[in-house]
N, C-alpha and C positions, 0 to 999 in steps of 0.2 A: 835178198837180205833186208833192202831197205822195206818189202813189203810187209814182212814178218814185225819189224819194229815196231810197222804202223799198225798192225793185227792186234800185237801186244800193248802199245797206249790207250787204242781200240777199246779193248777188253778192260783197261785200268781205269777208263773213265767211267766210264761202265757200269763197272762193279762198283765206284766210289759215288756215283751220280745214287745207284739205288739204295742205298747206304744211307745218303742226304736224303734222299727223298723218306724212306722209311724213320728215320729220327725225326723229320720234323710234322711229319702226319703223329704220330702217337706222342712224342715228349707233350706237345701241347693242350693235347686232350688228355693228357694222365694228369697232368696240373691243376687240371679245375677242381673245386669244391667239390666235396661229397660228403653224404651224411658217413659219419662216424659212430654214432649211437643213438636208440632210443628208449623211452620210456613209456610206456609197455613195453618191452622188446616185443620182438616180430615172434608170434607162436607162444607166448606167454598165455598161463594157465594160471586168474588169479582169484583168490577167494573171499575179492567184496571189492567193491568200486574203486576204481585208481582214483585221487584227488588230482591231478595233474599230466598232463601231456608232456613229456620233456624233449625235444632234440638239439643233436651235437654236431654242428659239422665242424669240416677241420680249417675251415677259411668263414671269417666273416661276414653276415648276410647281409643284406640290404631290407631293414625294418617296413619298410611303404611298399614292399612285397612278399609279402609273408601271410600264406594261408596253409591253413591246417583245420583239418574237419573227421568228424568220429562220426561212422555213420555206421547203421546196424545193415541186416545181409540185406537190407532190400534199397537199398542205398540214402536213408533218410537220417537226416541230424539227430545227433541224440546230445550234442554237448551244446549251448550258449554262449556266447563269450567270444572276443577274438582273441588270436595269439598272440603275443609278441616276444621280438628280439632282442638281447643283449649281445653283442658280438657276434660268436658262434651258437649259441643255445638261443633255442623257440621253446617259448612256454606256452601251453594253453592250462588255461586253470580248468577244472571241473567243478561246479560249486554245487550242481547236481548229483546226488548219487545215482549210476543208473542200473539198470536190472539185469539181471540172469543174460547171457548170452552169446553170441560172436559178436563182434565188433571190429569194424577197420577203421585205420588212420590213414587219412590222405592228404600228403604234405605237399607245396610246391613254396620253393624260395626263389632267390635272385640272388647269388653271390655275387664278391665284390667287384670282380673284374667281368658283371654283367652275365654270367654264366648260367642259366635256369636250371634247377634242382628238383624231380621231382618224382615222388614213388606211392606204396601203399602197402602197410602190413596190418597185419591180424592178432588181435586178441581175443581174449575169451574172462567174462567174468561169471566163473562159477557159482558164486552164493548172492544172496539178494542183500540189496541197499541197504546200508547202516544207517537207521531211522533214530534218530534222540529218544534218548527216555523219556516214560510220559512218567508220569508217581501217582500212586494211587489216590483216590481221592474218599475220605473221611464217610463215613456212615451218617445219612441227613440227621436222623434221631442223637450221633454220637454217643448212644449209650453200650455199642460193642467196643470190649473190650480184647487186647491181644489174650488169647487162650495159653495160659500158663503152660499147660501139659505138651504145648508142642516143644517137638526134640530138637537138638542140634544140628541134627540131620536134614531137618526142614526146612532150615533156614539157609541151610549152604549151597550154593548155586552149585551144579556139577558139571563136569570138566566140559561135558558133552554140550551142555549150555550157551558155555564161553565164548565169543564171536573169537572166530581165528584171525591170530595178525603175525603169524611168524613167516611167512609167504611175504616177500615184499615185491612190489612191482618195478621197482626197478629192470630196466632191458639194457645194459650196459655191453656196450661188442658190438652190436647189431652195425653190421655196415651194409647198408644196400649202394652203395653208390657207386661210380665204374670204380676200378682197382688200376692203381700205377703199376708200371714196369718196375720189377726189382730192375738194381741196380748193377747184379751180376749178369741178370741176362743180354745187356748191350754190351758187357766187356766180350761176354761170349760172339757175339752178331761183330764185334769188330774184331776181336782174332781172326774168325771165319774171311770176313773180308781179306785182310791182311795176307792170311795165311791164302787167300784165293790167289789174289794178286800175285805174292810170291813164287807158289807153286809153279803159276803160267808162265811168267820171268825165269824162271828157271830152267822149263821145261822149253821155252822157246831159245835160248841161251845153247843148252846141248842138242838143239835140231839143229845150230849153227855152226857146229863144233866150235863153240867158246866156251864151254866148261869142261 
């Protein structure tokens, strides 16, 4: 009998030691920082130059480690500038329009409780860089004049013309960073326990004839 007791504490420790041990390897690692969103989003299909790099984590970065770089497929810079942080959000400005193509962002931070942060996704800019207007410039002689006989028709830029801007670059959602434990899943992992421990208590209880 006394063996059986010790079988059964055996087993309780056991099962509560692996328990301890599985919550404290993962709770701590699902804590750390991670990106929450970006701009471009990750797979974003856009039709003219993003002005701005945006990211989101959900913990506070450390600004004096903060790099973020846009590089084309061959892995060369294409933006100028460095990043910077406010809080949670990394900005990189683009003050460059740049051209037709794929592009990746390559992020790496330092959150606040020193935790390193770091990934890469993919955009794509469809149409070519939005260039300022130039205006025409005057006839040297100045003695042509606007041609009365042209139509209305002539004059109206058509739809086809129009630089598109209803696509916007925002990449909101995107989380590439690890993902925490729901919070149902440990109630589940500690019933299981629970309900382990029990079962063997019980079942060693009627091997004794004490149930």
């Amino acid at each position: 009998m006394d063996g059986m007791r010790k079988t059964t504490r055996g087993l309780i420790v056991l099962l509560l030691t692996a328990f301890v041990a599985m919550v404290g390897g993962v709770v701590p690692a699902s804590a750390h920082s991670r990106l929450i969103s970006i701009s471009p989003k990750d797979g974003a299909a856009l039709p003219s130059s993003p002005t701005e790099v945006v990211l989101t984590f959900n913990e506070t970065v450390k600004p004096q480690f903060v790099t973020v770089r846009v590089t084309d497929s061959e892995g060369g810079e294409v933006v100028d500038g460095e990043a910077t942080a406010e809080g949670a959000t990394v900005t990189l400005p683009v003050a460059q329009p740049i051209a037709a193509g794929t592009y990746n962002i390559v992020y790496r931070v330092v959150s606040a409780d020193s935790h390193p942060i770091s990934g890469k996704t993919t955009f794509t800019v469809e149409g070519n860089p939005q260039a300022p207007a130039t205006s025409t410039s005057p006839s040297a002689s100045g003695s042509v004049a606007p041609t009365p006989s042209a139509t209305a028709g002539d004059a109206t830029p058509s739809a086809d013309s129009s630089p598109t801007t209803a696509t916007t670059a925002a990449g909101e959602g995107t989380d590439t960073g690890g993902e925490s434990t729901p919070t149902w899943v440990w109630f589940i992992v500690f019933a299981a326990v629970v309900g382990a421990i029990a079962a063997t208590f019980y079942a060693v209880r009627r091997d004794n004839g004490e149930g």
